[in-house]
C-alpha positions in Angstrom: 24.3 1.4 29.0 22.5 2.8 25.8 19.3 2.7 25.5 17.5 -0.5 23.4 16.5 0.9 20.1 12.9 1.0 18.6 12.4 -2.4 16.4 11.3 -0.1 13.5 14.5 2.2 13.9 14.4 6.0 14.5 11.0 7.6 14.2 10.4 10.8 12.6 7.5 12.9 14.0 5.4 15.8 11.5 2.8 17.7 11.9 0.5 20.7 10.7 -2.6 22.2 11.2 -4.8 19.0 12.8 -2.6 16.4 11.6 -0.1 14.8 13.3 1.7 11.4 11.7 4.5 9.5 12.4 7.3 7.6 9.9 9.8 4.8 10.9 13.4 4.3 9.4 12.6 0.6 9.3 10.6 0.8 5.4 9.5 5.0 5.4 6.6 2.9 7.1 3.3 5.3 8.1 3.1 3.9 12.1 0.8 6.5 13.0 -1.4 9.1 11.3 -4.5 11.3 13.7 -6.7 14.4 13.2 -7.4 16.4 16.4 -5.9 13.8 18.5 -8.5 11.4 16.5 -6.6 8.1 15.2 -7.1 7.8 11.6 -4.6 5.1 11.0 -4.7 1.5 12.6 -1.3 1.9 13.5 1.3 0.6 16.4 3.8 2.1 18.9 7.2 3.0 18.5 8.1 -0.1 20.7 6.1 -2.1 19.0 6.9 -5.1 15.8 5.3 -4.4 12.4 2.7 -6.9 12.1 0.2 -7.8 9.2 1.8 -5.1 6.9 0.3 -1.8 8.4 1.7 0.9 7.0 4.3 -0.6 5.1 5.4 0.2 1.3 5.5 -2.7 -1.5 7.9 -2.4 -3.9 9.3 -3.5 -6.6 6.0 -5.0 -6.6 2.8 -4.9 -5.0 0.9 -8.0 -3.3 2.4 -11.7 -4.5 4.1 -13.5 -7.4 3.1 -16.9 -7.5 6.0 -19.6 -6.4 8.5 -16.8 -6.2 9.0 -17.3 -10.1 8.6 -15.3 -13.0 10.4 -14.2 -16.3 11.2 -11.0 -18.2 12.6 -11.1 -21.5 13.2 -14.2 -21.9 15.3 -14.8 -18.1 13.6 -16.5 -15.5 13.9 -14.8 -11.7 13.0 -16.7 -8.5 12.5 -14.8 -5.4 12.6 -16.2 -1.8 9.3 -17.2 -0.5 8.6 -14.6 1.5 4.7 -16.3 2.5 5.6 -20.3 2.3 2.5 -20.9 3.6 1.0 -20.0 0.2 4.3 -20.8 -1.6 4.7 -16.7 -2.6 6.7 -14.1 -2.7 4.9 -10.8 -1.2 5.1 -7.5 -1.0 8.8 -6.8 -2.2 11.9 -6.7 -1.2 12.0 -3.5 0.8 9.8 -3.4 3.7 12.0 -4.3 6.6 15.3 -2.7 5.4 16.4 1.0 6.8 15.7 3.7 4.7 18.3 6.9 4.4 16.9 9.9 6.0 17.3 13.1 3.2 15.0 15.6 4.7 13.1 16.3 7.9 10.6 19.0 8.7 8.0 20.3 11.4 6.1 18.7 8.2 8.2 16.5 5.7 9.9 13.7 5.9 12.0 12.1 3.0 13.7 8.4 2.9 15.7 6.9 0.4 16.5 3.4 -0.4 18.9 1.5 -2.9 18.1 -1.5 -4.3 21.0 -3.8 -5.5 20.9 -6.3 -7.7 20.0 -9.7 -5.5 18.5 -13.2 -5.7 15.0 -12.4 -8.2 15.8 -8.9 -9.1 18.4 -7.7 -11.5 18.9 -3.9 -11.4 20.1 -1.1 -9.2 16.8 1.0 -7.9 17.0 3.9 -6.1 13.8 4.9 -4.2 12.6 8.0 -1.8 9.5 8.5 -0.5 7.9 11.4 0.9 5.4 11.7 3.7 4.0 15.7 4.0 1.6 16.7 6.1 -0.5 20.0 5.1 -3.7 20.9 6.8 -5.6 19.3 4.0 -4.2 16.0 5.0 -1.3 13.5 4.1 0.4 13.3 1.0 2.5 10.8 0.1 4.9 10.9 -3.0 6.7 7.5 -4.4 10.0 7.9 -6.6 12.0 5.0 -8.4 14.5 5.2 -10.8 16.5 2.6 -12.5 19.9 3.4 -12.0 21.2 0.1 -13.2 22.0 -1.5 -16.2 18.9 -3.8 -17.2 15.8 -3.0 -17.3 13.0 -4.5 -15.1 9.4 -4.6 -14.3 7.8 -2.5 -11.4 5.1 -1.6 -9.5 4.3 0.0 -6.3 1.5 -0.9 -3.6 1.0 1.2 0.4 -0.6 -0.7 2.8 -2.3 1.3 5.4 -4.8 0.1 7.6 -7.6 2.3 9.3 -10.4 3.4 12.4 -12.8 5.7 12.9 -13.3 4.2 16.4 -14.7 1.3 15.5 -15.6 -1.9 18.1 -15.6 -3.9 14.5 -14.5 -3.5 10.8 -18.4 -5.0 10.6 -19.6 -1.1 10.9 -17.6 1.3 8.7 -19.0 1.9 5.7 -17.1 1.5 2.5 -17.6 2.8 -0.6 -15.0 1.9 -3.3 -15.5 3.1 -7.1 -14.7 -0.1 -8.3 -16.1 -1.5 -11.6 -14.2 -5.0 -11.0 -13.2 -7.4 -8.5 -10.1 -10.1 -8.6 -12.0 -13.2 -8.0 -9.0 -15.3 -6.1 -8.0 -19.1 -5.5 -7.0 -20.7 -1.8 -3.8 -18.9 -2.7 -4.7 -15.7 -3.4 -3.8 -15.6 -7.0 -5.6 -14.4 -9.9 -8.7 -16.7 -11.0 -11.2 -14.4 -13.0 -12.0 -10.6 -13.3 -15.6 -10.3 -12.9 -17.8 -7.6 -12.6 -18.7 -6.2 -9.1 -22.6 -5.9 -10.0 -25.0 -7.9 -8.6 -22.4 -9.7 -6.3 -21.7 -9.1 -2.5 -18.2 -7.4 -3.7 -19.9 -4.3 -5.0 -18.6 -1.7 -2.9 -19.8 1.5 -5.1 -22.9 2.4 -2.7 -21.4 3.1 0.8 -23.2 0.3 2.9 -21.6 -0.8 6.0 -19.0 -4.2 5.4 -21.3 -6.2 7.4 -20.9 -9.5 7.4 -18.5 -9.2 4.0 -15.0 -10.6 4.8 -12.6 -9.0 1.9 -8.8 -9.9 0.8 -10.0 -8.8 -2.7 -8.3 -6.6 -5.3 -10.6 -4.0 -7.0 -10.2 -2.0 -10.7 -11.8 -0.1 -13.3 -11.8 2.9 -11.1 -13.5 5.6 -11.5 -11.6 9.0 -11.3 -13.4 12.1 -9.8 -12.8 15.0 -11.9 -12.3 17.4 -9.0 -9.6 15.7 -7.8 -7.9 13.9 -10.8 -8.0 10.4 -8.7 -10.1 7.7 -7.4 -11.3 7.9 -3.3 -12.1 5.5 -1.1 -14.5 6.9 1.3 -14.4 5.2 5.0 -17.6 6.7 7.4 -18.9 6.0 11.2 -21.1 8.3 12.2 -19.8 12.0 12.4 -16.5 10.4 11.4 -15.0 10.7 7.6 -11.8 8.9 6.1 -11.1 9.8 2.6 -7.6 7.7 1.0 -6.7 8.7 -2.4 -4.2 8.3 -5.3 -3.2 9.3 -9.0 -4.7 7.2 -12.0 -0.7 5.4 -11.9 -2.3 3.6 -9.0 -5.2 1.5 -10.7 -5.7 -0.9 -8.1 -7.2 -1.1 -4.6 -6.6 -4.1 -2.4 -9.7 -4.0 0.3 -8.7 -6.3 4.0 -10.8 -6.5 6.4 -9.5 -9.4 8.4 -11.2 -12.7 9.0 -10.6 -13.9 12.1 -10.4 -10.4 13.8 -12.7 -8.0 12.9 -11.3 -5.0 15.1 -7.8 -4.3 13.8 -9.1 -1.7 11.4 -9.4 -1.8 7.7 -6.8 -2.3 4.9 -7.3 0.2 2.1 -4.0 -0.6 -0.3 -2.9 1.4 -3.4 -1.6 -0.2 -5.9 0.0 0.0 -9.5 -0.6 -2.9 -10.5 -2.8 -6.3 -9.4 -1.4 -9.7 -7.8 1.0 -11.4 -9.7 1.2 -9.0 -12.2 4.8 -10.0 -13.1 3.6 -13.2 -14.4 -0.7 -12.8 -15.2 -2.2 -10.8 -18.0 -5.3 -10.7 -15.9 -3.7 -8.0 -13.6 -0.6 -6.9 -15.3 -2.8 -3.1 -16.4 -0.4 -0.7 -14.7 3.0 -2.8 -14.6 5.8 -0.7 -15.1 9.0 -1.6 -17.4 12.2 0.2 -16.2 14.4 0.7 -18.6 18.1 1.8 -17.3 17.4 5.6 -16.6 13.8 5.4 -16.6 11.7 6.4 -13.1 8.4 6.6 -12.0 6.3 9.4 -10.3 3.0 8.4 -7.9 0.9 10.1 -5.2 -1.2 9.3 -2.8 -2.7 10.4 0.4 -5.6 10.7 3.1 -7.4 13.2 4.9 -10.2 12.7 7.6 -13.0 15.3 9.4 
């Protein structure tokens, strides 16, 4: 009798210098990610269900679209309701399919994924992503193309959650180099961007979360120059966690939980902001496909 198979599919193991991560067929979905045996990554087992999003990838959009619904050109699209109980369709459509294995190394792995044309999205996509480990850390490279016939919009989001050993999200400190904040409805669709200043949403100075509770979306980033993208530092004591990306990412989703505080903390790059397909307020970094077209992003982590 063969053996029962992992819920997230084959796994694919890399590794160099300190690092050591872990990739599942189900999504190219980041399960597991340490330095020196350290966890960096709030992750789960390789017997385990994906739960809450961790580690998964978002695309062809990021976050939600409000009823399901939007329209492009003059065609409306409705997507199933992937969170009924807000009435939304999240985080794309690819998250729990298998993804084609194209390349494994002691330090690579590379997935692939096509897209067909389906109920709310109207092209042929094909996507890989790449996890590499060097001894500086994780990278991880996101390709799309549009290998269809119509064009359609895009964006891309990652969802990793992370520890530094943490007994509660309450003590890591946080600093985010965020100029704005998405203030949100009971839904968690776009109300207002406001300014961070003054309000308890200002992440810039590296204070601990505290009492904060955050499902908030953060822009305006600031870019260091040493590094040609934004970072989110993440401290506890002698403990660093530093998650990156390119300027194509100008969004940063921040989750700490809210009614448990100890299943790490949810620093999510992203393309574009909630609902972007259908709101003006967050649409700065949508992506319009044309047939042929593709898209390029990076991001990564490292920890000491």
């Amino acid at each position: 009798m063969s053996a029962t198979p992992s819920p997230t599919g084959q796994q694919y193991q890399i590794s160099a210098g300190p690092y050591r991560a872990a990739v599942t067929e189900v999504g190219a979905t980041l399960r597991h990610l340490s330095i020196d045996g350290r966890d960096i990554l709030a992750g789960f087992g390789p017997t385990d269900r994906i739960s809450g999003g961790h580690g998964q990838n978002m695309l062809p959009w990021p976050n939600r679209i409000r009823d399901g619904r939007f329209t492009f050109r003059g065609t409306g699209y409705d997507l199933a309701l992937s969170e009924p109980e807000r009435h939304n369709a999240i985080h794309g459509l690819v998250r729990w399919s298998g993804w084609d294995l194209l390349r494994h190394t002691e330090d690579t792995v590379s997935q692939q994924i096509t897209l067909f044309p389906q109920k709310g999205w109207d092209t042929t996509l094909k996507a890989t992503i790449t996890h590499r480990l060097s001894d500086r850390g994780l990278t991880v490279t996101v390709d799309a193309e549009n290998i269809g016939d119509r064009a359609m919009p895009f964006g891309y989001g990652a969802h990793p959650y992370f520890t530094l050993g943490e007994q509660s999200v309450d003590e890591i400190a946080v600093t985010v180099p965020a100029g704005r904040y998405l203030e949100v409805d009971d839904r968690l669709l776009p109300g207002e961007l406001r300014p961070v200043d003054g309000t308890t949403r200002d992440l810039r100075t590296g204070d601990p979360v505290g009492e904060r509770t955050l499902d908030t979306a953060y822009t305006d980033l600031q870019i260091a120059p040493d590094h040609q993208a934004w970072r989110v530092r993440l401290a506890l004591g002698d403990r660093e966690t530093f998650v990156w990306a390119d300027p194509n990412h100008r969004w940063i989703q921040v989750y700490t939980g809210a009614a448990r505080r100890d299943l790490g903390i949810a620093i999510e790059p992203m393309t574009c902001g909630p609902d972007a397909f259908n709101s003006d307020l967050t649409d700065d970094g949508l992506i319009v496909l044309e047939p042929g077209d593709s898209y390029r992003g990076r991001w990564g982590v490292y920890g000491r």
